[in-house]
C-alpha positions as CSV (number, residue, x, y, z in Angstrom):
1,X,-16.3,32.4,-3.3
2,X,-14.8,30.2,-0.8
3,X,-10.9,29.9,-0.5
4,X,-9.4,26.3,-0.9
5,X,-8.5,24.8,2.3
6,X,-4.5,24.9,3.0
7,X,-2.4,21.5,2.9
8,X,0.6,21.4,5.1
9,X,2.3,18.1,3.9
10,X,1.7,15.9,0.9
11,X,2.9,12.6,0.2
12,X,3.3,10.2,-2.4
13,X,2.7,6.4,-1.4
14,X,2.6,3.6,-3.5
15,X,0.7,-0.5,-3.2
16,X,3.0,-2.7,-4.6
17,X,2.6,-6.5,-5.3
18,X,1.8,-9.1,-7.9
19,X,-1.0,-8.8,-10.0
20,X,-4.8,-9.8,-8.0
21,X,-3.4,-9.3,-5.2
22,X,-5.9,-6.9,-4.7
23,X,-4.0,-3.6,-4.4
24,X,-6.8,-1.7,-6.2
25,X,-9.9,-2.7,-4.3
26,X,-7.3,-1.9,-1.1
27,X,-7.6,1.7,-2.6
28,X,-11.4,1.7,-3.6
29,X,-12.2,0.6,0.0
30,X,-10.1,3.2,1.5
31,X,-10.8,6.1,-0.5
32,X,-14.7,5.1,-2.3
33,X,-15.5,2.4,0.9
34,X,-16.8,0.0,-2.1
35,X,-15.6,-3.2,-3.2
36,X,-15.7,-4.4,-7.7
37,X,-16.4,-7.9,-7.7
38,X,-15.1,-7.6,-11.1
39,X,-11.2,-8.0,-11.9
40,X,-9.6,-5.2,-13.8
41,X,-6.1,-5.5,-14.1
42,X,-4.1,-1.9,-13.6
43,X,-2.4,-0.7,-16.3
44,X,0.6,0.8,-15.7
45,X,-0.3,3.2,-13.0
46,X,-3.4,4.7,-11.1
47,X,-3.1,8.0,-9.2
48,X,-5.9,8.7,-6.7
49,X,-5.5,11.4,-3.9
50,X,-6.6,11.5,-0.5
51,X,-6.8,14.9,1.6
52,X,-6.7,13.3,5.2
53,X,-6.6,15.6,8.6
54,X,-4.6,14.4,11.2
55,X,-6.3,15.8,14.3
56,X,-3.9,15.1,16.7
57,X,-1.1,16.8,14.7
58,X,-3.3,19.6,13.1
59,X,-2.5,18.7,9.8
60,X,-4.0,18.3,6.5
61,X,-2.3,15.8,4.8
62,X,-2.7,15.3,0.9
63,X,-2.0,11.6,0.0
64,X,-0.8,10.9,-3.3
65,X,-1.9,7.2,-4.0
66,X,0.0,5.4,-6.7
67,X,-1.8,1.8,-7.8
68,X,1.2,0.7,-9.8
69,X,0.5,-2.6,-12.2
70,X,2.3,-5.4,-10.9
71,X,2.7,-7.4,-14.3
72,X,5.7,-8.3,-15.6
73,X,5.7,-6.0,-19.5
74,X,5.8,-2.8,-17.1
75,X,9.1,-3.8,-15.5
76,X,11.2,-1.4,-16.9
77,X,8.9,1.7,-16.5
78,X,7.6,0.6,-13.2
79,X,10.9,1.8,-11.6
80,X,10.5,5.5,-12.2
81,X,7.3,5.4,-10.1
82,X,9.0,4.7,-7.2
83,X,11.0,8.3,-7.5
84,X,9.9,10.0,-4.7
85,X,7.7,7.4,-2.9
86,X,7.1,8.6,0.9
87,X,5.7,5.2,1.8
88,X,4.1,2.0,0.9
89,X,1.9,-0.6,1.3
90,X,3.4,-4.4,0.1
91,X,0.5,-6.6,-0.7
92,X,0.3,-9.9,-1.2
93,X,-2.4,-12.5,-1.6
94,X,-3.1,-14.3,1.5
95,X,-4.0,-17.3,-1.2
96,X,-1.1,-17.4,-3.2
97,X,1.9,-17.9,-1.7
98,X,4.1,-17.0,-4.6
99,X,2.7,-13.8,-3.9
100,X,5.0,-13.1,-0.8
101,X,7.7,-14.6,-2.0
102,X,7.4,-11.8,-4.7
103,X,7.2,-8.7,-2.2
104,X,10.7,-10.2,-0.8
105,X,12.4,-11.2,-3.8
106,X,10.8,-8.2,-6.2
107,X,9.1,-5.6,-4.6
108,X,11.0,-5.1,-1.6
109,X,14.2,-4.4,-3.4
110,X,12.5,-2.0,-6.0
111,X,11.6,-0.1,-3.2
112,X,15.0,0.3,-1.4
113,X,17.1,0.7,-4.9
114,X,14.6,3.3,-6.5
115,X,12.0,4.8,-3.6
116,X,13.1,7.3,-1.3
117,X,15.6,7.0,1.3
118,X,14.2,5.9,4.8
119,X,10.5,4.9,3.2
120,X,7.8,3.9,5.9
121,X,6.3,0.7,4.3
122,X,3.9,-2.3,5.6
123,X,3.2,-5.7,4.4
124,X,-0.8,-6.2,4.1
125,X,-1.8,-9.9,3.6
126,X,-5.1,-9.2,1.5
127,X,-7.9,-11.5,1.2
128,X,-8.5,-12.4,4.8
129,X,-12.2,-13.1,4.0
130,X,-11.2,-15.9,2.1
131,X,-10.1,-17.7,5.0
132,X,-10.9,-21.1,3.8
133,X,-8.4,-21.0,1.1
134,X,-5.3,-19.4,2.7
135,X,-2.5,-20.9,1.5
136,X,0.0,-19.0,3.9
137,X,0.0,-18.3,7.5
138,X,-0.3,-15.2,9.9
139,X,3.1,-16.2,11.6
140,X,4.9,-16.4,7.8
141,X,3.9,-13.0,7.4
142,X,4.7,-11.5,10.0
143,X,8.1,-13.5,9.9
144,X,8.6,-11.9,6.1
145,X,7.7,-8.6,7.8
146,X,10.2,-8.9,10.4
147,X,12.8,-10.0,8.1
148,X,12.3,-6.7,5.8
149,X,12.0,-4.3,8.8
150,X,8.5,-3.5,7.8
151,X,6.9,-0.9,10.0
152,X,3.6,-3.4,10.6
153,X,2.2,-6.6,9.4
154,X,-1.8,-6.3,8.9
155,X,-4.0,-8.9,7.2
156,X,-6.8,-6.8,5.6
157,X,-9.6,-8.0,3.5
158,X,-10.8,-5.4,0.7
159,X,-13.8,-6.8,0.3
160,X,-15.3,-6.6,3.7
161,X,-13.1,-3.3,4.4
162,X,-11.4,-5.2,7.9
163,X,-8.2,-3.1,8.2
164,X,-8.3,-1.2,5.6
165,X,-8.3,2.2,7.1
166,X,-5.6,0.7,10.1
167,X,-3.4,-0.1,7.0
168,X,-3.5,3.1,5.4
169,X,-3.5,5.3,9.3
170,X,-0.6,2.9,10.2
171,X,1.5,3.8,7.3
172,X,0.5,7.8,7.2
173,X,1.8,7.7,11.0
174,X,4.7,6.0,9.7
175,X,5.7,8.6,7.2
176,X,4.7,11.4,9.3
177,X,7.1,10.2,11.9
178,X,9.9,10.4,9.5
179,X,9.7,13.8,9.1
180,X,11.2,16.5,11.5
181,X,8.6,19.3,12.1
């Protein structure tokens, strides 16, 4: 019988945003590298995990991934999932832009009144296949990023997988570097 392999660090991260922004498929690309054309709205929360070695570190990282519903009726319970969160990836909807104005107004401030203290977190314009539709520009994310101290702005596109895995490495690197070893 062969003996599980060790962990050395785990972490608990969390994709927050409105609803389709696509915060899901983010996860399904990363972790499954597939893509539902079909909408299923979260409910409540989703925990996948992700055992990731960090080569350059010699770590083995267990990622705790929390998909947390971004409608409105889970307002009140939504809060206690952000107990403990490491790090996180704000999505919006490259589409919509109510969408960002959400992560600043809503998500944003969840994050800093309930998450954990000194969280690494990015802000991931999804959708960036959809380019013909884009209702809001690289520049006004990126200024939205600078104006919350995110770690990185990334437009990513679930669907095609472009920057997917850079997201989820940027943000890892992010929380890693938070820690004292």
């Amino acid at each position: 019988m062969s003996e599980p392999e060790k962990t050395d660090l785990m972490y608990k991260i969390a994709l927050l945003g409105d609803p389709a922004t696509g915060k899901t498929s983010l996860i399904d690309q990363y972790i499954h590298h597939k893509f539902n054309e079909q909408y299923n709205a979260s409910l409540g929360v989703n925990i996948l995990i992700k055992d990731i070695e960090v080569k350059e570190k010699n770590l083995k990282v267990k990622l705790i991934i929390w998909d947390i519903a971004g409608q409105e009726r889970y307002e009140l319970s939504r809060r206690m999932f952000f107990q403990g969160c490491s790090g996180a990836l704000f999505v919006y909807d490259l589409t919509r832009p109510s969408t960002l104005e959400s992560v600043e107004s809503k998500w944003y401030p969840d994050l800093i009144t309930y998450g954990k203290e000194n969280a690494s977190f990015l802000l991931i314009g999804n959708k960036s296949d959809l380019e013909g539709s884009r209702g809001i520009t690289t520049k006004e994310g990126k200024t939205v990023a600078e104006k919350i101290k995110a770690r990185d702005f990334i437009e990513t596109s679930a669907k095609s997988g472009d920057n997917v895995e850079k997201a989820f490495s940027n943000l890892l690197t992010g929380v890693l570097s938070k820690i004292n070893r």
